[in-house]
C-alpha positions, 0 to 999 in steps of 0.5 A: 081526760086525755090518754098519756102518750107512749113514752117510748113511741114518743122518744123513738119518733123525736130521736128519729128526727134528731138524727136526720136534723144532725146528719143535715149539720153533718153535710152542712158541716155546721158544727153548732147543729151538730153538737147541738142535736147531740146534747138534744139525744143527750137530754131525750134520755133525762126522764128515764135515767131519773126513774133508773137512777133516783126513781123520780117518775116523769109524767109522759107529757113530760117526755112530749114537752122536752121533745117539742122544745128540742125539736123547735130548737133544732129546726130553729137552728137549721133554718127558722130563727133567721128566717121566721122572727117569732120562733125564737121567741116561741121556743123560749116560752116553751122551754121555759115554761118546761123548766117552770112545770117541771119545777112546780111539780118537784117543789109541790110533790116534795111539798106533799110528801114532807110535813116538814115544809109548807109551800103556800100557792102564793109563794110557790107561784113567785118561787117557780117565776124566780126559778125561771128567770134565773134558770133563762139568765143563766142559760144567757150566759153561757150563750155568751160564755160559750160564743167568746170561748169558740171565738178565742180558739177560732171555732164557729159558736156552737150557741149563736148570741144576737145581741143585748136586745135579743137577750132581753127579748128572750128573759121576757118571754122566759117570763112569760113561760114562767107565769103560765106554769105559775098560773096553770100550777094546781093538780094539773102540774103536780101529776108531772112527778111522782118522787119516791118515798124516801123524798118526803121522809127526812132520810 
């Protein structure tokens, strides 16, 4: 088995090129990158804000997930996604295949925990695809929601929207995300989170 990466080594290297990600918005002046590298320091602190705050225990592999798909995200911003025409595609998969994973692991480990509830495998691979798809559609839209309102108050979009295609484009392969967390499930996407006792207890 693998070693679980250091969380905090983890952490500290993808702030680090976070940093240099918005102090390159900041000279391209480019607002989009900026507010975007900001929300990405933002969601690098999720996994340690839910042990402090709910003691919901991430697995590190977690920390490494969120990590890639921020990363993959930024550079995609910067430079990649008009340039190189898979990458948009790769981070969808990536970050929906996050949402789906992380999904899966709460749903079973509250599964595990709680006699009052039963989460057949079946059903709980048809749960996390819906969960995905809905999780990209909503995304979707506030892309777009996002886009109309930076226009209205003539701002650049912090969100670049690239049309109904691309938007099409991008649910299937939040599918495609969705079905490999379905398909991997299992023991493997249960150990991502460790819920606290009072989860399971009704309390």
């Amino acid at each position: 088995m693998v070693p679980p990466p250091s969380e905090h080594r983890v952490t500290r290297i993808t702030q680090g090129v976070i940093l240099v990600v918005l102090v390159l918005g900041i000279a391209l002046r480019s607002a989009s990158v900026v507010v975007n590298a900001v929300l990405s320091l933002v969601a690098l602190t999720l996994p340690a804000l839910l042990q402090r705050d709910y003691d919901i225990v991430l697995s590190p592999w977690v920390t490494v997930w969120i990590a890639g798909a921020l990363v993959l995200h930024l550079f995609g911003m910067v430079v990649l996604y008009d340039r190189v025409w898979w990458w948009d595609h790769l981070t969808h998969v990536v970050s929906s295949a996050l949402v789906a994973g992380v999904g899966y692991a709460v749903t079973a480990a509250l599964d595990a925990h709680s006699e009052a509830v039963v989460f057949p495998p079946s059903f709980l691979a048809v749960y996390i695809l819906l969960v995905t798809l809905a999780a990209g559609v909503l995304w979707e839209v506030l892309e777009w929601i996002g886009r109309e309102l930076a226009r209205a108050a003539g701002m650049e979009p912090v969100l670049v929207v690239y049309g109904l295609e691309d938007t099409m484009f991008d649910l299937a392969f939040d599918a495609v995300g969705g079905v490999i967390a379905a398909v991997v499930g299992g023991t493997r996407l249960r150990k991502l989170v460790s819920l606290p006792a009072w989860a399971g207890s009704g309390e």
